[in-house]
N, C-alpha and C positions, 0 to 999 in steps of 0.2 A: 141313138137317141133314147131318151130317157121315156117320155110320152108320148102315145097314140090314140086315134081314135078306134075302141076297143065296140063293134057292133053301135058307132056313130054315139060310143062315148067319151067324154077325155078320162084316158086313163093313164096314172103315174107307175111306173114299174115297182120303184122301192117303196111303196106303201102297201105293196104285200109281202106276204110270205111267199118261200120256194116251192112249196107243198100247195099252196095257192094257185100261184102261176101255173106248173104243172097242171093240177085242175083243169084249168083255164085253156091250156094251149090243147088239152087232150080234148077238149069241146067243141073244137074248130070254128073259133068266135070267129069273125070278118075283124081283119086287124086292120088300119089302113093308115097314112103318114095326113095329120092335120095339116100338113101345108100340101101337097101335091094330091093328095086323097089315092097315089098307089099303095098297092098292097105292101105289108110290113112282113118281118118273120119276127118270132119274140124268143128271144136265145136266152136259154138255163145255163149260163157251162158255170165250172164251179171256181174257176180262176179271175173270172170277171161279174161285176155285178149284175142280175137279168136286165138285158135292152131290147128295145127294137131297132132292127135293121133293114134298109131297103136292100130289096132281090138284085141279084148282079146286073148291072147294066142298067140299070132303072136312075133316069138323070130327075133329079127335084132339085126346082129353081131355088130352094133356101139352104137346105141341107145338102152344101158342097162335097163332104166327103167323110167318110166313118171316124166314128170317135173312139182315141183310146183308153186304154183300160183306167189309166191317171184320170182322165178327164172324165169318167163315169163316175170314180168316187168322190174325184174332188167335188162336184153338182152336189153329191147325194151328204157329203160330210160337210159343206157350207149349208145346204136347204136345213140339216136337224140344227145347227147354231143358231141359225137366221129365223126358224120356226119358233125357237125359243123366247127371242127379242123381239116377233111382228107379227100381226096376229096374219096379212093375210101377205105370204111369200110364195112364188109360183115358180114351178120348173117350166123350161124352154118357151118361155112367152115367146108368142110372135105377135110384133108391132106393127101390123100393118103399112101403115102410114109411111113407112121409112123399108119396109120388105127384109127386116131385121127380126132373128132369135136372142132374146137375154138370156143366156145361161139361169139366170134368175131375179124375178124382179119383185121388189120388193112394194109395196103399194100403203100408204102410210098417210092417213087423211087425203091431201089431192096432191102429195107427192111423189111420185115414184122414183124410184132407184134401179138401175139395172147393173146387174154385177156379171163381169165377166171372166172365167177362168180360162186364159189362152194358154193350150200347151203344143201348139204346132209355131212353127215359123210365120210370121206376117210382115209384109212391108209395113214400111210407117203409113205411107198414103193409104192402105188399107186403112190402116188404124186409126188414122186422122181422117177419112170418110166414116166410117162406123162413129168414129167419137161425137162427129159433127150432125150425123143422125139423131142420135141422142138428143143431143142439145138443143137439136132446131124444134124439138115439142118438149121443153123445157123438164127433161130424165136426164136426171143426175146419173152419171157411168161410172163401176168402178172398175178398175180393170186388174185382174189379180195373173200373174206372171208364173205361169207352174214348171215352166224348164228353164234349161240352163241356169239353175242357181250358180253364180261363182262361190269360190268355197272363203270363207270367215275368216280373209286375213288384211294387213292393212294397205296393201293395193289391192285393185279390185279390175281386173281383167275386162271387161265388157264390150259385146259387140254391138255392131249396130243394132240388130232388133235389139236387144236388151236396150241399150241405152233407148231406143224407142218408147220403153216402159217409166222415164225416169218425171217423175212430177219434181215438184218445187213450192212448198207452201213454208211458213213461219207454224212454229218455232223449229221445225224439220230439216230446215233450208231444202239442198237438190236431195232426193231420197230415190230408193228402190225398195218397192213390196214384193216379195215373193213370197209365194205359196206350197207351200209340199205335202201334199196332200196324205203320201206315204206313214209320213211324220207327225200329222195332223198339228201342223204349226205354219207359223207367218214368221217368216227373217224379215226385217226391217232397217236398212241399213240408211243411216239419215249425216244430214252433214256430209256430203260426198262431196272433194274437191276435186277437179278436174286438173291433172296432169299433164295429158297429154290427150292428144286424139283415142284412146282406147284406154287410156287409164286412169284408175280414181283411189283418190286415199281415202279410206272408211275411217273412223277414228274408233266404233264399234258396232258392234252386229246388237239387235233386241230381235228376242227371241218371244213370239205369242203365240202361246197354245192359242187352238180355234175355240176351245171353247172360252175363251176371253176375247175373242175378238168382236169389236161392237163396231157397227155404223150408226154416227161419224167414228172413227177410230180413236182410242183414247191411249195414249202413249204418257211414260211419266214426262216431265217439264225438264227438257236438255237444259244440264249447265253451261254454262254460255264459254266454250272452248277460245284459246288463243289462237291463232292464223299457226297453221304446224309448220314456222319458217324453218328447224333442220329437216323436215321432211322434204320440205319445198324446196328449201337448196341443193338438195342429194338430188333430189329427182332433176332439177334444172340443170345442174354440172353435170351430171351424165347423160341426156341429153346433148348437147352443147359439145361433148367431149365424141361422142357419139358419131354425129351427123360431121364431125370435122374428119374424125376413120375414114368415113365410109362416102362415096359418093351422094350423097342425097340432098336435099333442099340446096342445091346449085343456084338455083336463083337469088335465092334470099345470102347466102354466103358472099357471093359477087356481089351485089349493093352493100352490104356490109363493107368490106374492103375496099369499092370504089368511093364509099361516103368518108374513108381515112379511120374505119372504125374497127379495131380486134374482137374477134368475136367471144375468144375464151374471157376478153376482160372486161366484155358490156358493164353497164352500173347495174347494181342490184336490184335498183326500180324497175329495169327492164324483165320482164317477165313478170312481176311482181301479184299476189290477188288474182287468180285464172275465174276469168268469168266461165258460168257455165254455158250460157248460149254460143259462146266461139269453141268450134271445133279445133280450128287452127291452132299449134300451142303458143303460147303464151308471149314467149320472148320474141316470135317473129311477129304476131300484129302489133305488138305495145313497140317493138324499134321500129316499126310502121309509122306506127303513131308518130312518134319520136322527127324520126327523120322528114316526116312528111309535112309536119305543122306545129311541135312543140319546141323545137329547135329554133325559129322565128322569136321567140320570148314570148311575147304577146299576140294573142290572137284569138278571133272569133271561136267560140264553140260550134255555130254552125260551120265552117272552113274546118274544124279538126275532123267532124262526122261525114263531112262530105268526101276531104280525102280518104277516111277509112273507106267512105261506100263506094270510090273507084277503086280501092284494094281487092274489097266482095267483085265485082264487078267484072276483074279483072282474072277470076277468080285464086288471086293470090292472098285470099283469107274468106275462110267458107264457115256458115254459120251451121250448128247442129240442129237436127232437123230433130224435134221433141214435139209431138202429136200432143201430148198430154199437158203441157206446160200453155198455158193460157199466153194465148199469140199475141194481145192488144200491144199495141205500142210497138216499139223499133228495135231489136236484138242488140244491133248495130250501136243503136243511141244510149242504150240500158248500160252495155262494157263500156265505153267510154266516160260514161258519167259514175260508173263503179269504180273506175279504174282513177280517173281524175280527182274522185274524195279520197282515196285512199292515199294517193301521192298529199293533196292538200295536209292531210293529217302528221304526215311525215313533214312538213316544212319545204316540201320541193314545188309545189304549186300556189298559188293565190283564185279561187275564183270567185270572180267581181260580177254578178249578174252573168251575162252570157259570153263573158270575155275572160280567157284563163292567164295567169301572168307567171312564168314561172320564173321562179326566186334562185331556185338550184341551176346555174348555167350546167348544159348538156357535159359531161368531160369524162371519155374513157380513157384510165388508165392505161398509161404507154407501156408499163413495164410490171414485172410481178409483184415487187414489191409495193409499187403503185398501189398494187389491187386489191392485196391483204390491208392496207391502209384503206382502205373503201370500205371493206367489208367490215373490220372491226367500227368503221362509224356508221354505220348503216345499221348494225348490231344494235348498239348504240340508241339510235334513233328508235327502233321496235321496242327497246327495254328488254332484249332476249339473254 
């Protein structure tokens, strides 16, 4: 940790000098940790920045476990940005109220901000209790992601923690902020479509030195990108080609086949616009969809979302689990109604109030040639 109570004062380590501290430790001040009040040691080495440390074996109910050398400078290289934009910014606040440390929190008329540099591993439900602590005494959280960066290229590898980190605001759409504190910059990778279960197409990496970086965040104004349909087709045909190799998603292959349907020559719609909050990929909840209630012609919008919610249910379509991504409303009801304008747009749906009518009877091509005639009028239809 960064602060202790130095002879029962609060004292910040990198607001002095090494020549200082030295000093200071040669003194034999009473050092002691402001949440548990045991005693600290205050470490000079010259590879890491000076901290305090609790003695081995010494358990405090806030400070779970030692921090590393990343996470010392990234505090101390966010605090001199942040110092520079706010008059009154604090290292390791602790919030009583919630039995939470903010990395840094920011205090700004009756607002506060607590920002946080995570560079260990965390479950989501961690993440999503700490975030909801926050919130429940109205502190804005930022949460800054300092490992695992995947590297600047146009898929984007990410695991579950990572995607853990993934917010969703306009003009941004799905995004990932990372922090490198090595590098003293912020990667920003915005417009993320989802792929697959673990993979995302960036379209491009922003790169912000820290000493640009402001809260709120000020990013240039994204030009309004076209749906990256050969990207999207590559990725969906290899998929598709994929899982017919290899033993896997057996279930979903067999309903395929018994509903009289090829699966290499689904219609294009099928998979079409990958919402972010479905985990599942793409072409197997949307021929869910399909199969379950768009294939009737007409029918209720509440009957379409229902039979998705026995699909979740059943768990043969699992929603991704995003802490950060503002939960109001229904995951569920969000892709379907995303998913339902986008067809609309394309001329394959009608919806009339809460009753959808589809225009494009269901029809997968029998034969290959069949299918390359789909596909160039599907083409067609996007203007690609």
């Amino acid at each position: 940790m960064l602060t202790a109570h130095v002879d029962n004062r609060l004292f910040t380590a990198f607001h002095h000098s090494r020549g200082e501290l030295l000093k200071l430790r040669s003194s034999s001040p009473t050092i002691t940790c402001p949440h548990c009040c045991k005693p600290l040691l205050l470490k000079i080495g010259r590879k890491t920045i000076p901290h305090f440390a609790h003695q081995i074996k010494q358990d405090c109910p806030v400070m779970h476990k030692g921090e590393s050398r990343l996470h010392h400078s990234g505090k101390k290289i966010l605090y001199d940005r942040l110092s520079s934009l706010f008059p009154n910014v604090r290292v390791e606040y602790f919030i009583k109220e919630i039995n939470q440390i903010a990395d840094l929190f920011i205090t700004s008329g009756t607002l506060g901000t607590a920002v946080e540099v995570q560079c260990s591993t965390l479950s989501a439900a961690e993440l999503k209790k700490r975030t909801e602590g926050y919130r429940s005494l109205g502190i804005q959280v930022i949460w800054l992601l300092a490992e695992g960066a995947p590297r600047p290229v146009g898929v984007l590898k990410l695991s579950s923690f990572q995607q853990a980190f993934l917010r969703h605001a306009e003009p941004l759409g799905l995004f990932l902020l990372l922090y490198l504190p090595d590098q003293q910059e912020l990667h920003l990778y915005q417009n993320l479509l989802p792929l697959s279960a673990n993979t995302f197409h960036s379209p491009k990496l922003h790169k912000i030195p820290v000493d640009k970086f402001t809260i709120p965040m000020i990013t240039k104004q994204a030009s309004v990108r076209k749906f990256p349909y050969r990207i999207w087709d590559r990725s969906r045909t290899s998929w598709i080609q994929r899982i017919l190799r290899y033993p896997a998603e057996q279930a979903f292959k067999q309903e395929v086949y018994q509903s009289g349907d090829t699966l290499l020559y689904l219609p294009q719609w099928v998979g079409l616009f990958p919402y972010y909050r479905i985990e599942t990929h793409p072409v197997i909840w949307q021929y869910y969809l399909w199969r379950d209630a768009l294939k009737v012609g007409h029918i209720k919008l509440d009957t379409i979302i229902s039979a998705m919610a026995l699909r979740v249910d059943r768990g043969e379509v699992q929603i991704r689990d995003l802490p950060l991504v503002d939960l109001e409303g229904c995951p569920l009801e969000e892709a379907v109604n995303a998913y339902l304008s986008s067809l609309e747009k394309l001329g394959i749906v009608r919806l009339e109030g809460r009753m959808c009518r589809v225009l494009k009877e269901w029809e997968c091509p029998g034969t290959f040639d069949q299918y390359m005639l789909h596909r160039a009028d599907f083409s067609a239809r996007l203007r690609i």
